[in-house]
C-alpha positions as CSV (number, residue, x, y, z in Angstrom):
1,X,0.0,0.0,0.0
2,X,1.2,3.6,-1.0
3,X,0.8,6.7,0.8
4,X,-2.8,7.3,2.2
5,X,-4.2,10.3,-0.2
6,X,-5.5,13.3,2.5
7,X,-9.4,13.9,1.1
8,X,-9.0,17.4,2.0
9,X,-6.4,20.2,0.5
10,X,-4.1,21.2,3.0
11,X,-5.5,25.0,4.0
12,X,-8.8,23.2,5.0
13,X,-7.2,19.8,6.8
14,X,-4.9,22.9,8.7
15,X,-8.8,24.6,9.9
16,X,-10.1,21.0,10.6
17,X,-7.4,20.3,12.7
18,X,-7.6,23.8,15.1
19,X,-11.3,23.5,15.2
20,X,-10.8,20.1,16.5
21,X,-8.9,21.3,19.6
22,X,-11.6,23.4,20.4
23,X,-13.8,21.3,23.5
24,X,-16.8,18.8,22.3
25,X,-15.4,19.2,19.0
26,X,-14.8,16.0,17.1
27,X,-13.5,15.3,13.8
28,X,-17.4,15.0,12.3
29,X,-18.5,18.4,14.1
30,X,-15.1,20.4,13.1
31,X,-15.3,19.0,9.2
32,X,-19.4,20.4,9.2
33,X,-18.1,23.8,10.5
34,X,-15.2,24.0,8.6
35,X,-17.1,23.1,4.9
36,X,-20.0,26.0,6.8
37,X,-17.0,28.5,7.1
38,X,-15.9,28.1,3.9
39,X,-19.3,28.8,2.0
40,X,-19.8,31.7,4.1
41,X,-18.8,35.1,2.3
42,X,-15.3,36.2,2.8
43,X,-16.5,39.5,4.7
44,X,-18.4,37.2,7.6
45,X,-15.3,35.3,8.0
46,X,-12.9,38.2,8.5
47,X,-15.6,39.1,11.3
48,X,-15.6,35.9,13.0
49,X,-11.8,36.0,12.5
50,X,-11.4,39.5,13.9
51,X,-13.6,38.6,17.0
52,X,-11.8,35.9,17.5
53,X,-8.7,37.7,18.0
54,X,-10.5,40.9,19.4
55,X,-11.7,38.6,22.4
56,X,-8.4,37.1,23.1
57,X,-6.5,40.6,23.2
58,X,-9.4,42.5,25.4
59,X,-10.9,39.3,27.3
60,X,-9.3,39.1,30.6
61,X,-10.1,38.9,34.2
62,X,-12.0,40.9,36.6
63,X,-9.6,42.2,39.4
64,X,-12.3,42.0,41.7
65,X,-13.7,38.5,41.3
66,X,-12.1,37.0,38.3
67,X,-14.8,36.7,36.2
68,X,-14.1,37.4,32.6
69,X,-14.0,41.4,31.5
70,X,-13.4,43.6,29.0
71,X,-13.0,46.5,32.0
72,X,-10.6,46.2,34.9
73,X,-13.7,45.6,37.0
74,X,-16.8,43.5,35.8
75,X,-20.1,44.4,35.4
76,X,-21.6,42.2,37.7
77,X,-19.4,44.0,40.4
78,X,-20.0,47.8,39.0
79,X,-23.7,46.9,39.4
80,X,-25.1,48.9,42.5
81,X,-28.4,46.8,42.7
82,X,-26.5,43.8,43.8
83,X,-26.0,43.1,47.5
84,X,-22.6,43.9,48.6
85,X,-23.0,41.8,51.7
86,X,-23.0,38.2,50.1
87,X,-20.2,36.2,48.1
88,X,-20.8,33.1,45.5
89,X,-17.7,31.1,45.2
90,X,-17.2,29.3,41.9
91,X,-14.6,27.5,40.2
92,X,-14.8,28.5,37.4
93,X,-16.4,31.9,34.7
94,X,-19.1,29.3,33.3
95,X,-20.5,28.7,36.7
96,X,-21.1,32.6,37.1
97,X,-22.9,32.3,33.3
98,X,-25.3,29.5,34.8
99,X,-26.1,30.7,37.9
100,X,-27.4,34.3,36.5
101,X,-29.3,32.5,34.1
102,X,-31.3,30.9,36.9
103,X,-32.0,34.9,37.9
104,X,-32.3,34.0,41.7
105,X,-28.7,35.1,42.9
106,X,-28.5,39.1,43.5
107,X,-25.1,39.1,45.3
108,X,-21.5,39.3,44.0
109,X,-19.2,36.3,43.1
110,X,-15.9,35.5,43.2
111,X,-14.2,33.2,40.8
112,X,-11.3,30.8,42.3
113,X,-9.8,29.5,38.4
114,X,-10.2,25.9,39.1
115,X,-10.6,23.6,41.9
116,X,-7.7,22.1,44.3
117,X,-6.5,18.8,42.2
118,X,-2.8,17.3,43.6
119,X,-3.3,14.8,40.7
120,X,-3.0,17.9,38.5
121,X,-0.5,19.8,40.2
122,X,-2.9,22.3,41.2
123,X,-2.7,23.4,44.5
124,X,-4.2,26.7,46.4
125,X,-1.5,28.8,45.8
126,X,-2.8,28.5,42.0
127,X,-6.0,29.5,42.8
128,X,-8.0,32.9,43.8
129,X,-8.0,31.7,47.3
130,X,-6.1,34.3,49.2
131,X,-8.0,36.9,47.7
132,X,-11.1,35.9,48.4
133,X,-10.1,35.6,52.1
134,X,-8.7,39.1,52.1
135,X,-12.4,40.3,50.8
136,X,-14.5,38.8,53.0
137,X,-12.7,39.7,56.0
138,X,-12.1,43.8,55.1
139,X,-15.2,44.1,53.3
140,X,-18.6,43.4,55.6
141,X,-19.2,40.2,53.5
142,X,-22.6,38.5,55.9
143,X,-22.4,35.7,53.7
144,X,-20.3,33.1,51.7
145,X,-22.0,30.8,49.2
146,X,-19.9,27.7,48.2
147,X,-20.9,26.6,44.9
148,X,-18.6,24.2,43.8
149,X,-19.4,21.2,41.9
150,X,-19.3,18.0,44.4
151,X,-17.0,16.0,42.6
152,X,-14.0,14.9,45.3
153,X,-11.7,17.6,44.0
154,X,-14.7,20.4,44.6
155,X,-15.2,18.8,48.0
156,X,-11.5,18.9,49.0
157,X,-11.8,22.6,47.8
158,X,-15.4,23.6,49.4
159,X,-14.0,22.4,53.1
160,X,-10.6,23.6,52.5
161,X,-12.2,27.5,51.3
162,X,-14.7,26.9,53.9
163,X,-12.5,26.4,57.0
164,X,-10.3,29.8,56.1
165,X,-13.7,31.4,55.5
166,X,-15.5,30.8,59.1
167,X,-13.5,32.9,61.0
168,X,-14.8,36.0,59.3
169,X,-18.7,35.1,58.3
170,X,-21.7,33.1,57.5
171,X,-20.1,30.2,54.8
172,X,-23.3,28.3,53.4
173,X,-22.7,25.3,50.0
174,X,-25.7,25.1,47.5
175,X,-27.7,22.1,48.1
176,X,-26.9,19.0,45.8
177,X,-29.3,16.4,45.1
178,X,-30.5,13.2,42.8
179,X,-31.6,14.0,39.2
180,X,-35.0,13.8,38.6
181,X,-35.0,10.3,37.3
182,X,-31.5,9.2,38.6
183,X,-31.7,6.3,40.5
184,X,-29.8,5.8,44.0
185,X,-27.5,2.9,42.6
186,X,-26.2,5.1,40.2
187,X,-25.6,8.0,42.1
188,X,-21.7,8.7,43.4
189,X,-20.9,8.3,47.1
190,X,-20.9,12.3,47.3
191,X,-24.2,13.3,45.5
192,X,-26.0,10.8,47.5
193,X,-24.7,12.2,50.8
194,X,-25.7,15.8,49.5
195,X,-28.9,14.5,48.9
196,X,-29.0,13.4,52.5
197,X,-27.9,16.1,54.4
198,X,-30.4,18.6,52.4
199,X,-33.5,16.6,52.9
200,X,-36.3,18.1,54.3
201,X,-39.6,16.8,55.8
202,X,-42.4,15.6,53.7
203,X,-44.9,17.5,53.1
């Protein structure tokens, strides 16, 4: 057998291949966009191009909380309606996109860039721990919500945040509990014991 002839000309294998990188991408999903890109006119592609590179360049974090920003300080934190007084920690910028979709949170958050993982080499020291300490104890903060997803890395980092946290103020975690549908001998160790300790008497 001779060399394997690539289907595609190099310039578009080159786009199939970066697209592929991005996350959920596989090869089927990156080839659709790629042939998409390509039969869109050459101004739209220049503007997905230039917002591509406009968001990398003026994208960056919030000095405040870490969420993503265009400004030094987010809007979320410029926002005078929102109650000073109470904190949601996250791990991560999508969390903060969720949660104000849900509309029920009016505080302020603060984003920690990831959860405590040894395994990973990522320890506190590479998160946006001792900041958050420092603004909850200057700033009045009543209370801390911990909402980090209970998977055993997000536990080691709710009760590690949580224990620096008490000193200052209230520290409360969001309440996780079975899928509607999910049945108990499926469920992890962790989400069942959520489950447990937020049950509530029957009605």
């Amino acid at each position: 057998m001779g060399d394997k002839t690539t289907v595609y000309t190099r310039p578009l294998a080159r786009l199939i291949e970066q697209l592929q990188r991005l996350p959920g991408v596989g090869p089927k999903t990156a080839q659709r966009l790629a042939l998409h890109i390509l039969k869109r006119s050459e101004e739209e592609v220049q503007a997905l191009a230039q917002a591509l590179v406009e968001a990398k360049k003026q994208v960056g974090l919030c000095q405040v909380c870490f969420h993503l920003s265009a400004e030094p300080t987010c809007e979320i934190c410029r926002n005078a309606n929102r109650d000073n007084t109470t904190i949601c920690v996250v791990a991560d910028s999508r969390d903060v996109i969720a949660l104000e979709k849900t509309r029920e949170y009016k505080g302020k958050y603060h984003v920690l860039g990831g959860v405590i993982s040894p395994m990973d080499g990522i320890g506190p020291d590479q998160l946006h721990i001792q900041q958050l300490v420092r603004r909850v104890s200057q700033r009045g903060i009543k209370e801390v919500i911990l909402a980090i997803s209970p998977s055993v890395e997000g536990e080691t980092t709710t009760l590690y945040v949580g224990h620096l946290l008490k000193p200052f103020t209230k520290v409360t975690r969001i309440a996780f509990g079975l899928p509607v549908g999910g049945d108990l001998e499926y469920a992890d160790e962790v989400t069942l014991a959520r489950a447990l300790e937020g049950r509530r008497e029957l009605d």
